[in-house]
Every structure is written in C-alpha cells, then in structure tokens.
BAFI-3210 file (N, C-alpha, C; in Angstrom, 3 decimals, decimal comma, padded with zeros to 6 digits):
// residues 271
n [1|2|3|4|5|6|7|8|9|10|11|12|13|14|15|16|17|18|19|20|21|22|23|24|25|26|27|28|29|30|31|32|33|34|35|36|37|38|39|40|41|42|43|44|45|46|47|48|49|50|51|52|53|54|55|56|57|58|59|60|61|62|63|64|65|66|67|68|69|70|71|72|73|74|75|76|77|78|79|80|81|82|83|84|85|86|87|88|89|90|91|92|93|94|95|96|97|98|99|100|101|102|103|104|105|106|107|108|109|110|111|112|113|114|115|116|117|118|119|120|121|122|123|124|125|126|127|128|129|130|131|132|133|134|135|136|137|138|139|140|141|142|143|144|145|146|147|148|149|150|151|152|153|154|155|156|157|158|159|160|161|162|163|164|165|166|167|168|169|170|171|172|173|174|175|176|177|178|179|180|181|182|183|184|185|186|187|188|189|190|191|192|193|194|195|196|197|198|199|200|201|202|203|204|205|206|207|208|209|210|211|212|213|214|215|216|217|218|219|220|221|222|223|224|225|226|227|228|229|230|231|232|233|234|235|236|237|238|239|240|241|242|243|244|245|246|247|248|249|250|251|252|253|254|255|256|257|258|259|260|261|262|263|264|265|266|267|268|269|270|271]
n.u [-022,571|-022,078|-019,703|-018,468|-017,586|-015,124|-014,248|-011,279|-011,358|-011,087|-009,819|-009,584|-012,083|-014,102|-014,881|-015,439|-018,505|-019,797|-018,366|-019,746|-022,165|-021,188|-020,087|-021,695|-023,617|-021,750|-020,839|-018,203|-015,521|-013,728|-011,229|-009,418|-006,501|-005,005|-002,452|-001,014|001,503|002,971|005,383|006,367|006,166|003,405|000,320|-002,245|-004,656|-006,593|-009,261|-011,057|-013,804|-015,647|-018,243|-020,662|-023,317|-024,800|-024,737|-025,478|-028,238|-029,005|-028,622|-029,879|-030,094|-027,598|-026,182|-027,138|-026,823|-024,502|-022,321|-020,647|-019,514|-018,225|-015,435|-015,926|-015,655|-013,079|-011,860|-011,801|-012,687|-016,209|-017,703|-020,379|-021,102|-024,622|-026,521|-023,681|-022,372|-022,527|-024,419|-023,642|-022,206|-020,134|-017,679|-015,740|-013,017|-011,130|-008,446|-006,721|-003,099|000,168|002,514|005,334|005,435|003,401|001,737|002,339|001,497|-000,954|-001,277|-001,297|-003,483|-004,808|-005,203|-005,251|-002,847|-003,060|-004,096|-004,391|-002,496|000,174|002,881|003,044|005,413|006,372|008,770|010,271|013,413|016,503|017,506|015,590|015,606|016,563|016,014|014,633|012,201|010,796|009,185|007,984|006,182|004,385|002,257|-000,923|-002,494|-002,038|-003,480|-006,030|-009,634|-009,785|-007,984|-009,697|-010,740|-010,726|-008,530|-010,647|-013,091|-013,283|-013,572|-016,030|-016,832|-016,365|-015,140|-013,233|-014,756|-017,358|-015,744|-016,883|-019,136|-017,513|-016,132|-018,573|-020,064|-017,726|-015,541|-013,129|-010,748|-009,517|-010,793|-013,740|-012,800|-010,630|-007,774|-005,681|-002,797|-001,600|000,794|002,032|004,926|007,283|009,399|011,959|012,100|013,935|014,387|011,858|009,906|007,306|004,224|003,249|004,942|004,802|005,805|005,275|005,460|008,513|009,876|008,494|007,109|006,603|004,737|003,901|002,346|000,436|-000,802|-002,085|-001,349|-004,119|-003,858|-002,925|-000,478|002,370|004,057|006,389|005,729|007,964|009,499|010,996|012,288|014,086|014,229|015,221|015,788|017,372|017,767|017,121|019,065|021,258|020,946|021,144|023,825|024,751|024,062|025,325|027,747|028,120|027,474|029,803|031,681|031,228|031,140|034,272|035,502|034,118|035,805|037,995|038,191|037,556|040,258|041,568|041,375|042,074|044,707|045,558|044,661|046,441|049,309|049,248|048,852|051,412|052,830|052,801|053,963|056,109|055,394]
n.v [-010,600|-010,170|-008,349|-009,352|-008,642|-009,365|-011,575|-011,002|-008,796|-008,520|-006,880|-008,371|-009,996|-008,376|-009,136|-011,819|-011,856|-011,593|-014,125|-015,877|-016,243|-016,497|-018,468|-020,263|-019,645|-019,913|-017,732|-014,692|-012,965|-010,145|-008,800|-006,486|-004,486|-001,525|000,998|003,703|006,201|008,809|011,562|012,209|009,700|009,782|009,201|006,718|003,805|001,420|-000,858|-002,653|-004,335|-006,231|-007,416|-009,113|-008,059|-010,704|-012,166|-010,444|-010,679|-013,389|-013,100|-010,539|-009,560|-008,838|-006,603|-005,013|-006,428|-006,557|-005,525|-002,835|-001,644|-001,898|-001,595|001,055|002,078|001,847|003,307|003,619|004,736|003,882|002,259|001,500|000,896|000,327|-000,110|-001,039|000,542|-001,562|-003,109|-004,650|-004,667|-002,480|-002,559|-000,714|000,354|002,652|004,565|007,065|007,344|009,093|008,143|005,950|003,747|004,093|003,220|000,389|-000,718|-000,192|-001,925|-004,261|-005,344|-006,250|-009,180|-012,049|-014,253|-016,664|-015,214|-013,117|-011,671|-010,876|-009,826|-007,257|-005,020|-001,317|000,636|003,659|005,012|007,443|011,341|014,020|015,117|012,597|009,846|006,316|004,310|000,780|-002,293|-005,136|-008,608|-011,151|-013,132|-014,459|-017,609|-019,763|-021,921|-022,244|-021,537|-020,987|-019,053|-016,509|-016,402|-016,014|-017,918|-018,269|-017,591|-020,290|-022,207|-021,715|-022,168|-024,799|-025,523|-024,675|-021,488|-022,306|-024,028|-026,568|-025,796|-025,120|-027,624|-029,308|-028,235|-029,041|-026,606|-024,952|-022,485|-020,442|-019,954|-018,437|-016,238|-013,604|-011,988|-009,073|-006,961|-003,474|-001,356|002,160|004,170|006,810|007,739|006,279|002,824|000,208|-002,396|-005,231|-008,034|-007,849|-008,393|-006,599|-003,724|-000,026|002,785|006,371|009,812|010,725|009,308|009,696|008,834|005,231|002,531|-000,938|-004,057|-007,284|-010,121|-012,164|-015,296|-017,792|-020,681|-021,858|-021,558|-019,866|-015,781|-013,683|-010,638|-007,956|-004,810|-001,824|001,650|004,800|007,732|010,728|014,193|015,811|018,480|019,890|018,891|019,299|022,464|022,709|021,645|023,614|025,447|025,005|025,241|027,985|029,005|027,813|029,277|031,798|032,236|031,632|033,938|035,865|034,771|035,518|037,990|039,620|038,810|039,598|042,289|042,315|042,219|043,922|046,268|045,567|045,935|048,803|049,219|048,293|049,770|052,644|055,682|055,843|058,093]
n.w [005,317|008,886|010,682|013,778|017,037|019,135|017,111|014,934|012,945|009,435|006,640|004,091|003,826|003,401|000,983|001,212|001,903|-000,529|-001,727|-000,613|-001,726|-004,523|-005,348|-005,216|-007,638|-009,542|-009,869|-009,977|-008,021|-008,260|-006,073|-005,216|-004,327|-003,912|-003,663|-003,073|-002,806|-001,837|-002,330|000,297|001,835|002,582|001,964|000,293|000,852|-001,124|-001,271|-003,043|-004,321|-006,375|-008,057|-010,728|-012,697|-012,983|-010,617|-008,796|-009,607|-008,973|-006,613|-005,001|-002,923|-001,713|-001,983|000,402|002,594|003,967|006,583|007,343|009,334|011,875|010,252|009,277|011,887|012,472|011,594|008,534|005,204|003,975|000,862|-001,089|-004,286|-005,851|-008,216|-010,249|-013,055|-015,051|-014,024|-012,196|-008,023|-006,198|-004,105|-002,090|-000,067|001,552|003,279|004,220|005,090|007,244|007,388|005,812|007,494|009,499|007,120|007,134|009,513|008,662|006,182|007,399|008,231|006,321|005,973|007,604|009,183|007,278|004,756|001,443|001,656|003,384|005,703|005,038|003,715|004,064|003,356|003,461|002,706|002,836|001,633|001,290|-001,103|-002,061|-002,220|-001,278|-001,819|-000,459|-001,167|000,361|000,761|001,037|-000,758|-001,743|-001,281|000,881|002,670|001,129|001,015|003,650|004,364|004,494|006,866|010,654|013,377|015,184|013,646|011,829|013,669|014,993|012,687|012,100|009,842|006,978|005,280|002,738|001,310|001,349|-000,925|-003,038|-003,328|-003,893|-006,321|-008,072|-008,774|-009,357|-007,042|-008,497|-010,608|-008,902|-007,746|-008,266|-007,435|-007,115|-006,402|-006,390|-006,283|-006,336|-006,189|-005,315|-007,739|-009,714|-011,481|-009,688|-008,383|-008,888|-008,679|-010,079|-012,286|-013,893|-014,888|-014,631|-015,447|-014,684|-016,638|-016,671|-015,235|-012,753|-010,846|-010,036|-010,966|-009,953|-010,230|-009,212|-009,455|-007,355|-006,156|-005,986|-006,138|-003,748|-003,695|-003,160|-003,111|-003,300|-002,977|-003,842|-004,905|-005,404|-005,604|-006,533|-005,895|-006,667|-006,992|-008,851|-009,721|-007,161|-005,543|-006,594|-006,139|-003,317|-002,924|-004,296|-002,629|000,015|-000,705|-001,396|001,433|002,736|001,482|001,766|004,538|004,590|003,016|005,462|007,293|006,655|006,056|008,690|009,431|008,423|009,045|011,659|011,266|010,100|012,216|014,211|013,269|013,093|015,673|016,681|015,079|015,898|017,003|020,197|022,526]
ca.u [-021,767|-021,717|-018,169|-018,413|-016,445|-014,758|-013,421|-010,118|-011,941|-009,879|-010,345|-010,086|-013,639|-015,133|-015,114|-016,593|-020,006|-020,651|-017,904|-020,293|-023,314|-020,477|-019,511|-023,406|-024,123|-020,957|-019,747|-016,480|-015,329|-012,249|-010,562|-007,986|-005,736|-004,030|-001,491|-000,599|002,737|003,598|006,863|007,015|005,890|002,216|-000,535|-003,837|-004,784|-007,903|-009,415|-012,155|-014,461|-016,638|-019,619|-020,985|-024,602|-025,374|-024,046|-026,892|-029,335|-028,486|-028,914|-030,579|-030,094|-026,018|-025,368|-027,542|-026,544|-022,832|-022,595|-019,479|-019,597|-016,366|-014,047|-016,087|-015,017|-011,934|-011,112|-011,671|-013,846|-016,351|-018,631|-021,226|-021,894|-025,207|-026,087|-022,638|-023,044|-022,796|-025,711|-023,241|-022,207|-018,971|-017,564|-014,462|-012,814|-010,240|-008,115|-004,911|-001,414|001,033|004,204|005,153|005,557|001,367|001,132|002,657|000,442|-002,461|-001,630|-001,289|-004,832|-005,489|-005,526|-004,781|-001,628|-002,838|-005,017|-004,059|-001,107|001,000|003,721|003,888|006,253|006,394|009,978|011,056|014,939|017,576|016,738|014,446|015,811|017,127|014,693|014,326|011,403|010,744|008,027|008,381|005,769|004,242|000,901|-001,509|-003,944|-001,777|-005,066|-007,421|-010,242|-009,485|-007,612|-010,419|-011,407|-009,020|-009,024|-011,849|-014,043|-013,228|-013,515|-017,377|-017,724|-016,337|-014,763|-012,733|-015,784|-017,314|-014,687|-017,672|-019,713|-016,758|-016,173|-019,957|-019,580|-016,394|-015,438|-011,891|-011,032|-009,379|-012,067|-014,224|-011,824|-009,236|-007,205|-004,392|-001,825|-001,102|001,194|002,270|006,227|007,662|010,886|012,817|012,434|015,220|014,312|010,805|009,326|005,982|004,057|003,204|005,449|004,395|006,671|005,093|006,329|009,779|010,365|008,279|006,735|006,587|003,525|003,471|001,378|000,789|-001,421|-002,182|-002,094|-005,331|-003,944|-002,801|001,075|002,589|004,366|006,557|006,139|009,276|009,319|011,967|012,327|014,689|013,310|016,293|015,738|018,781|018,107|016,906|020,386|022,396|020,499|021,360|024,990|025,542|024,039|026,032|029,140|028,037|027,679|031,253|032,807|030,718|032,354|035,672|034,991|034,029|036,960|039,215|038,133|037,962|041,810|042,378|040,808|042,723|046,332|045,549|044,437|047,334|049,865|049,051|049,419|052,945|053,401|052,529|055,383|055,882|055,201]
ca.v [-011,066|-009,637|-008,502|-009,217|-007,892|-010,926|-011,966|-010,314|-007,942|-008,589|-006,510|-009,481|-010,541|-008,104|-010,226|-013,227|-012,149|-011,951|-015,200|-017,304|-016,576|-016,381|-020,427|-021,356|-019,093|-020,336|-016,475|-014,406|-011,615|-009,547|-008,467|-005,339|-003,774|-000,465|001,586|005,039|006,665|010,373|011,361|012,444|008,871|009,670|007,955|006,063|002,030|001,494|-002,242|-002,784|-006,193|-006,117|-008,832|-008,888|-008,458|-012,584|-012,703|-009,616|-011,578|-014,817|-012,364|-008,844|-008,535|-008,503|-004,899|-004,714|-007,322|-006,024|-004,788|-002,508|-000,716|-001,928|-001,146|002,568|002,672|001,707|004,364|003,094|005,175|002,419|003,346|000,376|001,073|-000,868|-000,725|-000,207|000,723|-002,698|-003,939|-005,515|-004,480|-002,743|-001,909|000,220|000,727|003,585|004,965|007,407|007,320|009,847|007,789|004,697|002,903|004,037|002,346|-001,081|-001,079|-000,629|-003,175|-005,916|-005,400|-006,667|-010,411|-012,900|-015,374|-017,192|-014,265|-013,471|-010,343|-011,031|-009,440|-006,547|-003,769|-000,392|001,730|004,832|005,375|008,427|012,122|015,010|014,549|011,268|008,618|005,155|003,662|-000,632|-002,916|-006,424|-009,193|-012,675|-013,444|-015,938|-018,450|-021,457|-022,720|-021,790|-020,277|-020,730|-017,415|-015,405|-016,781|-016,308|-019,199|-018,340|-018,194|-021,786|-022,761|-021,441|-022,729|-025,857|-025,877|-023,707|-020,951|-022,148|-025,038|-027,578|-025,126|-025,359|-028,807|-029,633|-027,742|-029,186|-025,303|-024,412|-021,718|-019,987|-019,766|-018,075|-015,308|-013,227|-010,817|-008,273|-006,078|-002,591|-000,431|003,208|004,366|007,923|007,541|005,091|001,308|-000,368|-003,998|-005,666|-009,228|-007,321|-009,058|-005,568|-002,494|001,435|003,940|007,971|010,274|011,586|008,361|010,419|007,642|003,755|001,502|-002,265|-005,088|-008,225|-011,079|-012,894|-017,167|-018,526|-022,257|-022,464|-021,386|-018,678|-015,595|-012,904|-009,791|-007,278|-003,342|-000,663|002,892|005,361|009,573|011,489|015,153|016,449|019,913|020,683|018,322|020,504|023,901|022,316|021,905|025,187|026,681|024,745|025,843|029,184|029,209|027,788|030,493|033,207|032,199|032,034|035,886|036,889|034,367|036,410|039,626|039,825|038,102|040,982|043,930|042,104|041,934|045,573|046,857|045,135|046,740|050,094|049,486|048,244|051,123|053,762|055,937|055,955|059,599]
ca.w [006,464|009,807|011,436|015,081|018,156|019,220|015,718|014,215|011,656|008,205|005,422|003,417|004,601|002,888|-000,555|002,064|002,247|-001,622|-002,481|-000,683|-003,170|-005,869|-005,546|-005,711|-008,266|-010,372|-010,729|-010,222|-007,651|-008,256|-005,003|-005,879|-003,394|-004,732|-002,171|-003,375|-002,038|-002,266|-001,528|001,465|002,465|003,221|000,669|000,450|000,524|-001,414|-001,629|-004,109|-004,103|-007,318|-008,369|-011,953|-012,406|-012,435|-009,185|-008,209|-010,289|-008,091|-004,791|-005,045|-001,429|-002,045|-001,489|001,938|003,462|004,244|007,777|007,627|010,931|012,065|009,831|009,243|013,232|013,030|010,450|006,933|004,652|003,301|-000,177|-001,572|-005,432|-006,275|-009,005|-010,820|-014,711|-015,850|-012,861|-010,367|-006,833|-006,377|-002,508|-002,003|001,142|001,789|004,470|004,066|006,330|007,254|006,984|005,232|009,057|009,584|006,365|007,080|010,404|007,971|005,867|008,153|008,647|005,366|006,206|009,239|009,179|006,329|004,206|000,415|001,333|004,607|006,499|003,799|004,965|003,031|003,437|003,111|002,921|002,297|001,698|001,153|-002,987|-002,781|-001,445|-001,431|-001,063|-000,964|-000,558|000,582|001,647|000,414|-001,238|-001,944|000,038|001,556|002,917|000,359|000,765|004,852|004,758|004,793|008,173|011,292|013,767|015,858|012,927|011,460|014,565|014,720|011,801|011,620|008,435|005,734|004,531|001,165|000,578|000,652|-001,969|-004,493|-003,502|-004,342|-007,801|-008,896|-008,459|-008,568|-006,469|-009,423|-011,206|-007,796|-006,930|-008,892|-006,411|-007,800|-005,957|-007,452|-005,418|-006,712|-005,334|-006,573|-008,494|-011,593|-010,538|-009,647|-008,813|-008,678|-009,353|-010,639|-013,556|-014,970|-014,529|-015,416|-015,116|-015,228|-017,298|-016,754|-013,799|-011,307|-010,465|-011,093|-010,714|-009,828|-010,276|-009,346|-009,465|-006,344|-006,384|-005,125|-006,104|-002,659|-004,048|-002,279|-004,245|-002,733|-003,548|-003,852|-005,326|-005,260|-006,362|-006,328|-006,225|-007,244|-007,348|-009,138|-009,858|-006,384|-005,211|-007,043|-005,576|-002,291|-002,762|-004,573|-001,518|000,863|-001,337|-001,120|002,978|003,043|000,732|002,411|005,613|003,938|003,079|006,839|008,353|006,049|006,354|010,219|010,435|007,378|009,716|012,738|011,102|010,332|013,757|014,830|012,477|013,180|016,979|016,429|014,178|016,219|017,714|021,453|022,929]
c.u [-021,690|-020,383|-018,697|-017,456|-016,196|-014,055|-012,241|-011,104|-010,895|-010,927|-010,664|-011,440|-014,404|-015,753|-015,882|-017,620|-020,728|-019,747|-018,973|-021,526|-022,303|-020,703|-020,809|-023,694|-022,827|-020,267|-018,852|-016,450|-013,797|-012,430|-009,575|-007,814|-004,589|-003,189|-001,124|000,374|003,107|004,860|007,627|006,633|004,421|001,482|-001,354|-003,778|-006,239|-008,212|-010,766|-012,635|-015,317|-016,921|-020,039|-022,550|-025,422|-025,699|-025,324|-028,136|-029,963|-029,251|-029,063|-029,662|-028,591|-025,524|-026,528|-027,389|-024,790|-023,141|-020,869|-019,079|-018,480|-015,603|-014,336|-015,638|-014,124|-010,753|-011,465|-012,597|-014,557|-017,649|-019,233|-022,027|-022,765|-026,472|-024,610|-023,271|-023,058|-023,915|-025,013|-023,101|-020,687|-018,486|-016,078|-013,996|-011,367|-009,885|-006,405|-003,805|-000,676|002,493|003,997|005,046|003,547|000,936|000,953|001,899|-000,800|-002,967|-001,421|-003,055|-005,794|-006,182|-004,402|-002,886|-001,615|-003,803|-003,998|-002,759|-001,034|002,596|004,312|004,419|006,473|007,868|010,353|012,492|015,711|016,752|015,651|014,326|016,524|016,825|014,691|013,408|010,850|009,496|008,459|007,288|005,515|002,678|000,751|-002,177|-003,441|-002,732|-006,278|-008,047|-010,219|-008,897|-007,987|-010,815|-010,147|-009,214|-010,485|-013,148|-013,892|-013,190|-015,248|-018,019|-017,825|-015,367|-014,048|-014,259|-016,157|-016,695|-015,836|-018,797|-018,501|-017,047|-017,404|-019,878|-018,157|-015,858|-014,236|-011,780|-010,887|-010,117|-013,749|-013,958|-010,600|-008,823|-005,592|-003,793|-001,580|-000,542|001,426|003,183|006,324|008,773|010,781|012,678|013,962|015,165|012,928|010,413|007,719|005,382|003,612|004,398|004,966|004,890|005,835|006,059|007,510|010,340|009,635|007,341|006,570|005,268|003,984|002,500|001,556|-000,297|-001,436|-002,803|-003,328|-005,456|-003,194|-000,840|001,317|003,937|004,998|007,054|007,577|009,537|010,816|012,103|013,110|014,255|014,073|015,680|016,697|019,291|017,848|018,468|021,213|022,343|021,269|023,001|025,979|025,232|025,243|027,360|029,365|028,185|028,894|031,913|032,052|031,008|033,669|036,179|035,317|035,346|037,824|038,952|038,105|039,735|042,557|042,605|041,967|044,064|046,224|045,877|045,777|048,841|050,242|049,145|050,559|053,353|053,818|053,639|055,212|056,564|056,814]
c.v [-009,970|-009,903|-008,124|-008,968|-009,745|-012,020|-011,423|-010,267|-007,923|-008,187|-007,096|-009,977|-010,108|-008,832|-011,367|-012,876|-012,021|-013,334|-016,377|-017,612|-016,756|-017,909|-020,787|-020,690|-019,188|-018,797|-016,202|-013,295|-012,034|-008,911|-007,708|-004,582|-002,828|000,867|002,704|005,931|008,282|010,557|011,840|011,353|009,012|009,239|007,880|004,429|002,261|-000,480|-001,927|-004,428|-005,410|-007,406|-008,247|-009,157|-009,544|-012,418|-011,986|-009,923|-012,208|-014,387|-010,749|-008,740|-008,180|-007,384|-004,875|-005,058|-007,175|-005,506|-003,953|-001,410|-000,762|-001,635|000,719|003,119|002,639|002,792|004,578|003,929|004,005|003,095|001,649|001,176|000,042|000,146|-000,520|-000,074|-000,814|-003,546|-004,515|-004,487|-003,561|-002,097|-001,934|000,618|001,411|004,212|005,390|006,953|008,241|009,635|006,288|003,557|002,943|002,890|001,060|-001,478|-001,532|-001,942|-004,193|-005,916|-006,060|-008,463|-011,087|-013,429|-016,194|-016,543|-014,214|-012,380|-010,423|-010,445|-008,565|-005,524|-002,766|000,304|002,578|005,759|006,763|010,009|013,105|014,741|013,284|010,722|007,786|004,426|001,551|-001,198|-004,513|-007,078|-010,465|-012,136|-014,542|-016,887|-020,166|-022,350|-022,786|-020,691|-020,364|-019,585|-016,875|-015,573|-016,707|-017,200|-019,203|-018,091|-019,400|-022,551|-023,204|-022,316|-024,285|-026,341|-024,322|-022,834|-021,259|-023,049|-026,098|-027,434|-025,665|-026,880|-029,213|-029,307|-028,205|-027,740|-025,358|-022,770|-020,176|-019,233|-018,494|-016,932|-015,078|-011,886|-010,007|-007,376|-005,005|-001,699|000,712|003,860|006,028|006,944|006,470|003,703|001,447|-001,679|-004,133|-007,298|-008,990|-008,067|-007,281|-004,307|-000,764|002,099|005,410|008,591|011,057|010,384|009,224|009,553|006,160|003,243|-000,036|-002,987|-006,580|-009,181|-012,279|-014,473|-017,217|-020,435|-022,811|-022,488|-019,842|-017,623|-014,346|-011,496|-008,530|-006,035|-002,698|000,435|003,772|007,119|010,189|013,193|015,732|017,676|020,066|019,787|019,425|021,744|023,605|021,951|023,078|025,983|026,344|024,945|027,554|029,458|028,976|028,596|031,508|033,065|032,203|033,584|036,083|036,603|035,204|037,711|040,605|039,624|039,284|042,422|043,666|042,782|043,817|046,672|046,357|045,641|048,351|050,066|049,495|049,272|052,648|054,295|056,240|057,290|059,630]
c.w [007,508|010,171|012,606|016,187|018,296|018,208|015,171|012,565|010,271|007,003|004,016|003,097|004,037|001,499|000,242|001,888|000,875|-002,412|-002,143|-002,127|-004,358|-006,490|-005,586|-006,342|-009,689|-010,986|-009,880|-008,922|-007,746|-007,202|-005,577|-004,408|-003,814|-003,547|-003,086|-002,787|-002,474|-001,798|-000,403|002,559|002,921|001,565|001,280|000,173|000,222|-001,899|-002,307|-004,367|-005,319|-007,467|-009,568|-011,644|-012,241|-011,427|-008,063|-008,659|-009,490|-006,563|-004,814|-003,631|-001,088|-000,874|-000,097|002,609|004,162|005,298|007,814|008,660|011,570|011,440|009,625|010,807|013,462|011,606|009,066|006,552|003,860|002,362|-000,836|-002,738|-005,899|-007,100|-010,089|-012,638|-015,439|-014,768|-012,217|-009,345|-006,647|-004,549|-002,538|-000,227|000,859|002,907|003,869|004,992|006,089|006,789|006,507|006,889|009,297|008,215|006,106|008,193|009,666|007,320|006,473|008,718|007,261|005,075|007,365|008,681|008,014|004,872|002,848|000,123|003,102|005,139|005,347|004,847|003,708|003,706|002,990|003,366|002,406|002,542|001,514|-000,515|-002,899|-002,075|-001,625|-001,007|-001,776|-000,637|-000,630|001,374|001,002|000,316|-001,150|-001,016|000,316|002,071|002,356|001,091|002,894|005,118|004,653|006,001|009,298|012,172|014,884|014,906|012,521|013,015|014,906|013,413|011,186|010,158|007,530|004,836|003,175|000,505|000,207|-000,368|-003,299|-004,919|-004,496|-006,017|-008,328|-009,484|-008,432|-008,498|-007,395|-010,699|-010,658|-007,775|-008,425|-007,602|-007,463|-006,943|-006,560|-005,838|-007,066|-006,232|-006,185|-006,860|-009,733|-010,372|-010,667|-009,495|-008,082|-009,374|-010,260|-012,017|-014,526|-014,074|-014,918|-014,792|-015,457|-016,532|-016,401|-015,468|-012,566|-010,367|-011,039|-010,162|-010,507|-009,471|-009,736|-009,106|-008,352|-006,734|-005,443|-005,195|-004,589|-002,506|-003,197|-003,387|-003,645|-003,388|-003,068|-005,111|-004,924|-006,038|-005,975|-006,772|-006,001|-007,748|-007,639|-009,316|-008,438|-005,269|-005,542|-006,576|-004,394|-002,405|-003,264|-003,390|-000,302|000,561|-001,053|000,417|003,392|002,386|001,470|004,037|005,983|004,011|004,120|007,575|008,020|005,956|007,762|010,460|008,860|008,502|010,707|012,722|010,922|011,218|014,696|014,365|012,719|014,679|017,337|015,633|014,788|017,275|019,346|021,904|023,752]
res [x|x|x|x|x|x|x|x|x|x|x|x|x|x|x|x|x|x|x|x|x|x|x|x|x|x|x|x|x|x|x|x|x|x|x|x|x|x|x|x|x|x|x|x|x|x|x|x|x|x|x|x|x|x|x|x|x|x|x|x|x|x|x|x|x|x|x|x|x|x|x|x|x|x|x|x|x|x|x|x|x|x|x|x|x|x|x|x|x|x|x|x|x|x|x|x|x|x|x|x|x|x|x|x|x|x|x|x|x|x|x|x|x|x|x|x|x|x|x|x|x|x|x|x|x|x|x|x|x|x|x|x|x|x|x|x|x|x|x|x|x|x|x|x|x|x|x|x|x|x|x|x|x|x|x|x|x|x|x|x|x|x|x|x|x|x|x|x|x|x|x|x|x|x|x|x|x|x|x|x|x|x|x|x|x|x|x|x|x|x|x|x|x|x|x|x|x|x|x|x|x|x|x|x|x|x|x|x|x|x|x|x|x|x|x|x|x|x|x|x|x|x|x|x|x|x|x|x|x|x|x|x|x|x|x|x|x|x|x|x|x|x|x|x|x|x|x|x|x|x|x|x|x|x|x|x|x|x|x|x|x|x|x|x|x|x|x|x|x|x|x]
***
C-alpha cells in the first residue's frame, strides 16, 4: 500500500497493505500497540504488524511492497523484518515523546474517527515523588474493517477495504485481525479495566493489557497508577524541617545578639 499526500496518513494502515492478501489467503495479522512511560512522563509508542510465513508464501512481494516514507517523515522510526525466524514479515514502527501531552498528540495519530484506539489521552498528575499518571480512551472497529480507511479513502474506493474479500470467504473479521493494547505506567495500580495486569518488582511499575474488539463492539479502555517515592518524600520533608529550624536558630540568635546590644546600651552609665 502506498500512503499518499492528500489522505490522513494513519498508523493503523500499516496492517492494510498485508490484511488485504491476509483475507484471500485465509491467514492472520496481529496488530500490537505498546506505550512505555518513564517517570518523568517521557516514553516510547511502538506498533508492530506481523504476518506468518503462509501469508509470505501467498505473497513474497509482502515486505517490498510497503511504501513508508510518510510516516519515516513525519518522525516515526520504521524497521521491516523479512524474513522473521519463523519466515513471516514483521514491521515495527517507533517514535519517543518528551511529555505525556506529546504523547496523546502521538497517539491520536494512531487511527481516524472510527480506527481500532480513539481519543486516547495519557496524564501525568502530582509531584516529583508522588505522581499520578492515567490513561483513558475507547477501542475497537464500529465499522469494521472501514476504520482503517478515513473518508476520503472509502470514498476512492467505493467501499469498506477488504469487506467484500471476507464477505466472499465467509471470513469473519475476527478471525483476519487480532489487535492488543499494552501500555507500561511507573507506580502500584490503582484502578484499570485491563484483561491482563503486571505489576514490576517492588510496584515500580505496572503493565496493562488489553485486547481490542474487531466484532464491531466498542471497549473503553481505563489505567491508573500511583509513583510514590517515600524515602526520597521523607528526605524532602526532613530537609524542609531542617530549613525551618535553621531559621528558627538565626531568627533567635539575631533577636538574642539584639536584646543584648540593647541591654548594654541601657546599661551603660551616663558620663
């Protein structure tokens, strides 16, 4: 598949140009989207499209036929493993962010209005040791396989990409396409709808998962974490204890020297 100027470029898309051989060739691509968060709010989004060797069987020309020039211009690092160790195809696209706000720009680049992850928003709340960070958006393909297309392609094309391939095959889409969600937050959850959870060791970070509908159901995802640094909390209010008693000290040792200097002037006998 070519991405042309004139189209809204969706990273979605990239799974389009090997689902069409998929649905006439009766095999599978997994779509994965994994977000990585450090804690000072900067991270990585990495999407991953893999094809099983059938599928490169079906269509050698797979892996050449990808034109990813746009999204390598519009930032993205883009990497095409062919052959992977088991003989399929596998294409990775990556691009870091500074703050969680760069990152919710990014991901809205992941699919249109009706694509398979919409209006996600990443947050990063509280302070330097005590952080909160959330994630909140919706999944899933209300139009099928139409949300890989935005309206000026189905427009071109006439039709939902590929719907009259399944159709033809008594194909469900389910079957076509698996997509998954994995974010990565620091801190201890606190509330998530996630179908898998993984916590690090010691809570220094939590993992979520989630499994994107492709029956045309919609599925909203929702994360939270809390990054509690307690020893360096506690450093931070023994010092700020300390700066108020060590001003205590000086207030009282100047209005000591004062009452002094003042003492000894009243003291002193007049010549």
């Amino acid at each position: 598949m070519i991405l042309r100027s004139g189209v809204v470029h969706r990273i979605a898309r990239v799974a389009s140009a090997s689902f069409a051989i998929l649905v006439l060739a009766g095999c599978q691509v997994d779509l994965s989207t994994t977000v990585t968060v450090g804690q000072n709010g900067s991270g990585s989004i990495m999407v991953t499209a893999r094809v099983d060797a059938v599928t490169v069987a079906a269509a050698p020309e797979l892996a050449t036929s990808l034109n990813l020039d746009d999204l390598r211009a519009a930032g993205w690092d883009t990497e095409v493993v062919s052959p992977t160790a088991d003989g399929g195809v596998q294409v990775t696209l990556r691009r870091t962010f500074a703050t969680t706000d760069e990152a919710t720009m990014l991901l809205s680049q992941l699919s249109g209005d009706n694509g398979p992850l919409r209006n996600l928003a990443l947050m990063r709340t509280g302070s330097t040791n005590d952080a909160r960070y959330s994630l909140a958006g919706q999944a899933g393909l209300p139009t099928g396989v139409a949300g890989f297309a935005d309206s000026e392609a189905l427009e071109l094309l006439g039709a939902a990409p590929f719907a009259a391939s399944l159709a033809t095959l008594g194909m469900p889409l389910s079957e076509a396409l698996i997509m998954d969600f994995t974010i990565t937050m620091p801190g201890k959850m606190e509330t998530n709808n996630a179908v898998s959870v993984l916590a690090a060791e010691d809570d220094v970070s939590t993992t979520f998962t989630w499994k994107i509908p492709v029956d045309q159901s919609e599925l909203s995802l929702s994360a939270a974490t809390r990054d509690r640094d307690v020893s360096a909390m506690l450093a931070s209010y023994l010092a700020k204890a300390f700066l108020v008693l060590m001003i205590l000290l000086v207030a009282g040792a100047v209005m000591y020297i004062a009452s002094v200097a003042y003492r000894r002037k009243n003291s002193t006998p007049a010549p």
